[in-house]
PATI-223308 format. One record per residue: residue number from 1; residue in one letter; chain; x, y, z of N, C-alpha, C in turn. Coordinates in nm, 2 decimals. Layout:
<sites>
NUM A A X Y Z X Y Z X Y Z
...
</sites>
This chain:
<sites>
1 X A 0.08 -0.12 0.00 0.00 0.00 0.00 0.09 0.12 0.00
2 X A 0.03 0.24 -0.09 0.14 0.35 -0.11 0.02 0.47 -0.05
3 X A 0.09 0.56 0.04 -0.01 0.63 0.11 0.08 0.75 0.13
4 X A 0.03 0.87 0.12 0.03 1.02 0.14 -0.03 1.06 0.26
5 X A 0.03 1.10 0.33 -0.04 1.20 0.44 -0.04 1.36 0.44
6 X A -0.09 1.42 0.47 -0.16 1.57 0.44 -0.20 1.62 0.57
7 X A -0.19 1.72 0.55 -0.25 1.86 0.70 -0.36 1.91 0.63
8 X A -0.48 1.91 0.72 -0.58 1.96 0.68 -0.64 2.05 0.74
9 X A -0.73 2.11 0.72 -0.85 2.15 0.85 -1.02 2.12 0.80
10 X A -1.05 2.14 0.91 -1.20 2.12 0.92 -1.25 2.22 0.93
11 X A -1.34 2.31 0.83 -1.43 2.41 0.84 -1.58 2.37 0.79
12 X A -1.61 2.40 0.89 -1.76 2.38 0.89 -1.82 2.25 0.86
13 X A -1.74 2.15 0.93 -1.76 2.05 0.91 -1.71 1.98 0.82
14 X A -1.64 2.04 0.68 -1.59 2.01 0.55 -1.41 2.02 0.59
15 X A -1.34 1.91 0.51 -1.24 1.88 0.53 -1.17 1.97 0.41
16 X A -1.10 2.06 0.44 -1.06 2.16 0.33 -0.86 2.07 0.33
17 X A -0.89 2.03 0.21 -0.75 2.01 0.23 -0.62 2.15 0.20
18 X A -0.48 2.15 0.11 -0.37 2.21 0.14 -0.38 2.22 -0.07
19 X A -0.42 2.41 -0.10 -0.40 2.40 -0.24 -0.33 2.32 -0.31
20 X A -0.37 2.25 -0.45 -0.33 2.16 -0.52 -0.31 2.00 -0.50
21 X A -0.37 2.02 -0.39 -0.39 1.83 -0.36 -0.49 1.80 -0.40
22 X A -0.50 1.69 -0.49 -0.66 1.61 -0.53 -0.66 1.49 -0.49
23 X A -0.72 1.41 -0.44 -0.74 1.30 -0.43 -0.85 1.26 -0.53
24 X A -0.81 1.10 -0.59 -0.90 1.05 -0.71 -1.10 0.99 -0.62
25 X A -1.19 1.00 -0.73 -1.28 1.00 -0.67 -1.31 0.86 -0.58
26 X A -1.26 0.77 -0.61 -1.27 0.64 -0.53 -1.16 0.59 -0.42
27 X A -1.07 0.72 -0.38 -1.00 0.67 -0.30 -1.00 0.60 -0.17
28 X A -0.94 0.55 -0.09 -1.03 0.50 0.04 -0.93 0.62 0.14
29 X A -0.96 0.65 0.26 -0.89 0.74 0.31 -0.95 0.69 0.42
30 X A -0.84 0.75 0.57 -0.81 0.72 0.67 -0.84 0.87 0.76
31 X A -0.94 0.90 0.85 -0.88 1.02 0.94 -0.87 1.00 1.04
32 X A -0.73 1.10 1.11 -0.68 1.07 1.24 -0.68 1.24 1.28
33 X A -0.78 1.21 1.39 -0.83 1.36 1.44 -0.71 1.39 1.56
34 X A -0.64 1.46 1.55 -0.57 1.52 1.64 -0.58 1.61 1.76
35 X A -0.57 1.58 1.88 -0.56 1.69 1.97 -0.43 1.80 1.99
36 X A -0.34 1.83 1.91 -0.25 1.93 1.91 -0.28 2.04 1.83
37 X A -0.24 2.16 1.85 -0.30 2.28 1.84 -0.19 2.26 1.67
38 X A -0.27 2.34 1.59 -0.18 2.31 1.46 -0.08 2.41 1.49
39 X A 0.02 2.41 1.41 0.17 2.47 1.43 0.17 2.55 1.27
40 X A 0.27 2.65 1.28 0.32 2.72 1.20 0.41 2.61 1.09
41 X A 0.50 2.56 1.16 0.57 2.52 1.15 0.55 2.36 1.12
42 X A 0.56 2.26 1.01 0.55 2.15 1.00 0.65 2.06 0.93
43 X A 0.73 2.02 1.02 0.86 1.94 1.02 0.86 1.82 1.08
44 X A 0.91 1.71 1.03 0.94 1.59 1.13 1.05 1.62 1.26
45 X A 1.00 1.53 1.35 1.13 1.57 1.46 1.23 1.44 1.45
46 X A 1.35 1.44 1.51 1.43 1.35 1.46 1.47 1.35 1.64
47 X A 1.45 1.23 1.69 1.51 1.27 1.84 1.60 1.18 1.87
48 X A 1.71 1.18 1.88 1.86 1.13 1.94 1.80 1.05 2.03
49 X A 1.84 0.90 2.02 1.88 0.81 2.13 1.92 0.84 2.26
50 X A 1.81 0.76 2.33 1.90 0.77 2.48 1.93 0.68 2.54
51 X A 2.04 0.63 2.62 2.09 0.53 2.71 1.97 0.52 2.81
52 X A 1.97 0.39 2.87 1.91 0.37 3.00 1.96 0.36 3.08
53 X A 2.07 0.30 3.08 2.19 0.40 3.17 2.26 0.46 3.14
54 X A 2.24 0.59 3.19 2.38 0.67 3.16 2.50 0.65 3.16
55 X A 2.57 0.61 3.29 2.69 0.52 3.27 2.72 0.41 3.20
56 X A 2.63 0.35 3.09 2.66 0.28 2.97 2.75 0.36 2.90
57 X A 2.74 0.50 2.87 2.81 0.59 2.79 2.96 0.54 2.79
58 X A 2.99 0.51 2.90 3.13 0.50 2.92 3.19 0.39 2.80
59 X A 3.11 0.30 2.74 3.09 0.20 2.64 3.12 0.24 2.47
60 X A 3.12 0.39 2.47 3.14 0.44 2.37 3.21 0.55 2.36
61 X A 3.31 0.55 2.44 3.44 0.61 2.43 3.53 0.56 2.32
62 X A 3.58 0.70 2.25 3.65 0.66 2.16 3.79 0.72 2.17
63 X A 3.90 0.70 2.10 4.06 0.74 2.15 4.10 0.82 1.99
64 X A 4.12 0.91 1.96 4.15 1.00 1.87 4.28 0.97 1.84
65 X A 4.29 0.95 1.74 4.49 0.91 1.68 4.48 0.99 1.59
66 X A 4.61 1.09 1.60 4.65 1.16 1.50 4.71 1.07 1.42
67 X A 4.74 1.04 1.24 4.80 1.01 1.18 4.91 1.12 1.14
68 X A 5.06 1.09 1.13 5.11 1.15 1.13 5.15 1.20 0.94
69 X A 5.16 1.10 0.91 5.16 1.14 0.76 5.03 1.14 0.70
70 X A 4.97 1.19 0.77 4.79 1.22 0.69 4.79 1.35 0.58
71 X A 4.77 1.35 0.53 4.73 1.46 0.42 4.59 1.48 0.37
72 X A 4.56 1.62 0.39 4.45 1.65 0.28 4.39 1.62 0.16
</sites>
């Protein structure tokens, strides 16, 4: 299944989609009504891993060697 997702709003009961999107007349569609206030701003977030223990960290220490004949 190949699927698009879209930001919409709801006026007046009518789902106004985002200029120049059409969907074909038989499509099947999905709505997932949101409780978050819409944002200005619409980006995915990307959030960095976290240990569950923090002193795991010590596990990924790494030791920097200069090469001495390294070049550019």
């Amino acid at each position: 299944m190949i699927g698009m997702t879209y930001e919409a709003n709801v006026v007046d009961g009518v789902i106004s989609l985002p200029d120049g999107i059409e969907i074909p007349p038989t499509a099947r569609v999905w709505i997932v009504i949101s409780d978050e206030p819409p944002t200005t701003k619409s980006s995915p977030r990307i959030r960095s891993p976290r240990l569950v223990n923090p002193d795991d960290a010590k596990h990924f220490e790494l030791e920097l060697v200069e090469d001495p004949d390294a070049t550019l």
